[in-house]
N, C-alpha and C positions, 0 to 999 in steps of 0.2 A: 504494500500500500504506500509506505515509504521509500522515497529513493531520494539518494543528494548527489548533485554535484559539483563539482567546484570549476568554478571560474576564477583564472588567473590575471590579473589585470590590476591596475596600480589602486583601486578604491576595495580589493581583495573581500569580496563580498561573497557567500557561499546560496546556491539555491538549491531549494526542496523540491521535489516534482511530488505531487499529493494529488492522486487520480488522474484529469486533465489539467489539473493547475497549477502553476509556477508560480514558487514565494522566493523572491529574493529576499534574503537578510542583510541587511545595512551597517556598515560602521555606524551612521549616523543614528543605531538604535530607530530602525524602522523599519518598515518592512514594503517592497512593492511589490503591487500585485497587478501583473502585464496585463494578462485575460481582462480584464477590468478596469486600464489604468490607475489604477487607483496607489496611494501611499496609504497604509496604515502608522498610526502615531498611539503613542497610550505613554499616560501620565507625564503630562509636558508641569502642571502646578503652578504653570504662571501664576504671580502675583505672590507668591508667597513670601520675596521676601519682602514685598511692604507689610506683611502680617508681622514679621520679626522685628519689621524696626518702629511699626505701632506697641511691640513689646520693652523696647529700646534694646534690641540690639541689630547692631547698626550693621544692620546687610545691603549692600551694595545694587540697585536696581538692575548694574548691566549683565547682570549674572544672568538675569532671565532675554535681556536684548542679545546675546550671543545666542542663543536654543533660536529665536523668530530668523536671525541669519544661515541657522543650518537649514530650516523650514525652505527658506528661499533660496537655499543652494540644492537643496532637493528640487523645489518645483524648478529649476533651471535646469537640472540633470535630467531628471526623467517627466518632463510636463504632464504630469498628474492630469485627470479631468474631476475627478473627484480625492477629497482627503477625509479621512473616516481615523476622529480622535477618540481612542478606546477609554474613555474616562479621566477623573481626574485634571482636566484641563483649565484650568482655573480652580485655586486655591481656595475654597471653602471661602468666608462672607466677601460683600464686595469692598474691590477698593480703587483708586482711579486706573490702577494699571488692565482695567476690565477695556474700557474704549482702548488705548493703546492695542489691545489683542486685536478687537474686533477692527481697528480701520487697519491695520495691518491686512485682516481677511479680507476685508473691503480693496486692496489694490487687486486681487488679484477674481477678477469678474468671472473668467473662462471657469471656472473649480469650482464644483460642489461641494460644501465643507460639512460634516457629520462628525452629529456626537453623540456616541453611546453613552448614557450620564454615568457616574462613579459615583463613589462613596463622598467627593469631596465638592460635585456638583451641586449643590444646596442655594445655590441662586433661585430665587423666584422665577418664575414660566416668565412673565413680561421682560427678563432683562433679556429673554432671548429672540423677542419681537420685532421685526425689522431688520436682523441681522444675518450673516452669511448662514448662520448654521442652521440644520435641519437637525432635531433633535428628537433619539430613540429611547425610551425612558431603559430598557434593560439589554434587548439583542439586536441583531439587523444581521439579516441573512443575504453573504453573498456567496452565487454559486453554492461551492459546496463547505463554504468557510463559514459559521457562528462565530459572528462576533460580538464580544460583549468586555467588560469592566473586569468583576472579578471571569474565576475559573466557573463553567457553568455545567451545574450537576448533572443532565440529562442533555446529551448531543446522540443526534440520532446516526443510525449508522449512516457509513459511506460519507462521513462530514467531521472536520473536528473543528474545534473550537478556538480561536484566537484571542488571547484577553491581556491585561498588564495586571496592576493594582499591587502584585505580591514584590517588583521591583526587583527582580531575582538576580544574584551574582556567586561566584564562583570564587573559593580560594585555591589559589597556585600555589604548588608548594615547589622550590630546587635544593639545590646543594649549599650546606652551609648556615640550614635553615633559614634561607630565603623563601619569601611567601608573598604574595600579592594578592590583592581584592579586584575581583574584576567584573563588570557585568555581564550579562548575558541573556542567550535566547536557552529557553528551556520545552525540551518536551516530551512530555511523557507516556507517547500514541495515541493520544486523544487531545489532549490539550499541547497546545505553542503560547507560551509565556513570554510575552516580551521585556524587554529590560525597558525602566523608565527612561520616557528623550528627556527631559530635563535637568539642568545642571544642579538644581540644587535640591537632590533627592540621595534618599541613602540607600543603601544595598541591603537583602537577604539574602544572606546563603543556602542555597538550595542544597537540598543531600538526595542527590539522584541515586535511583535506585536499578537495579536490572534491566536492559531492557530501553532506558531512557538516552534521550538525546539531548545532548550540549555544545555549544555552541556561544564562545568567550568572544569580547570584543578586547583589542588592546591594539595600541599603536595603529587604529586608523584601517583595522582588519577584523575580519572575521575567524575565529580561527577555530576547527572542530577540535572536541575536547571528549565527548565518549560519543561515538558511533552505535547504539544499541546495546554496548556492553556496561558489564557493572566498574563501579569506580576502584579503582586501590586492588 
């Protein structure tokens, strides 16, 4: 049902072939999906650090204006017709960096923009009135992809599930006990867990098990990490 293959080329990104459908995985923590043009994105959190610096602590705005740069280096690379954000995209209550999202959306006319809502979606229905996004309160079925927020309990056969929210990452372990934290795409034949696009979000370490697939991002690459087998 599964099958990967690699493509060698300088943005070193690896693709799934899943029935008829090809998911490339992204450095940029994304995922395209040709069949469809589409970009998937999950837990980007803008705006969060004006939530920390109404807390005072004094987080720096451009933190989140670098993630809208990779946004529009993707849509430059692969001209997306639609962008489908897996939850999470906007930091829990409002705050002015909401407009700043949405006229960003607003440049780019050609693109359907979608949002499956998250855990951290908690805006009121009217701030989403008049703007790019089309919004799905739990899944949105493409093809043969479910996607949604968190992991979703019941995906029916011949389909799996694409979601973010758990933020998954990988420790590296080498010689000299060197170790590094890395993120990652995770999956466990039914579900493909994306790593959060957002820069200012923390990692979970995932503990794959038998069977499952990984799949590190480091230095601007994708790099397969277990192939169907167990870890260690």
């Amino acid at each position: 049902m599964l099958e990967t293959g690699k493509i060698t080329n300088p943005s070193g990104f690896q693709t799934i072939h899943f029935l008829e459908t090809d998911l490339v995985l992204l450095s940029e923590k994304a995922i395209w999906v040709k069949d469809f043009q589409a970009l998937l994105i999950s837990d980007l959190h803008f705006g969060k650090a004006a939530h920390f610096r109404k807390s005072g602590i004094p987080i720096p705005e451009p933190i989140h204006y670098s993630d809208l740069q990779v946004i529009e280096g993707l849509i430059k690379k692969w001209a997306p017709t639609a962008i489908f954000f897996l939850g999470d995209l906007f930091h829990s209550d409002w705050n002015g960096q909401w407009e700043v999202l949405i006229q960003f959306m607003e440049r780019f006319a050609q693109i359907k923009f979608h949002l499956v809502k998250g855990n951290h979606d908690i805006l009121p229905s009217a701030f989403y009135t008049n703007t790019p996004l089309k919004i799905h309160l739990e899944t949105f079925r493409l093809g043969s992809l479910l996607l949604s927020h968190e992991p979703f309990p019941k995906v029916e056969p011949e389909m799996i599930n694409i979601c973010g929210h758990i933020h998954p990452g990988i420790l590296l372990r080498g010689k000299a006990r060197q170790h590094v934290r890395i993120p990652c795409f995770h999956f466990d034949g039914k579900t493909l867990i994306m790593p959060a696009f957002g820069n200012f979000t923390g990692l979970a370490l995932v503990k794959p098990e038998s069977g499952h697939w990984i799949w590190g991002i480091a230095q601007e690459k994708v790099i397969p990490i277990l192939s169907g087998t167990a870890i260690g």
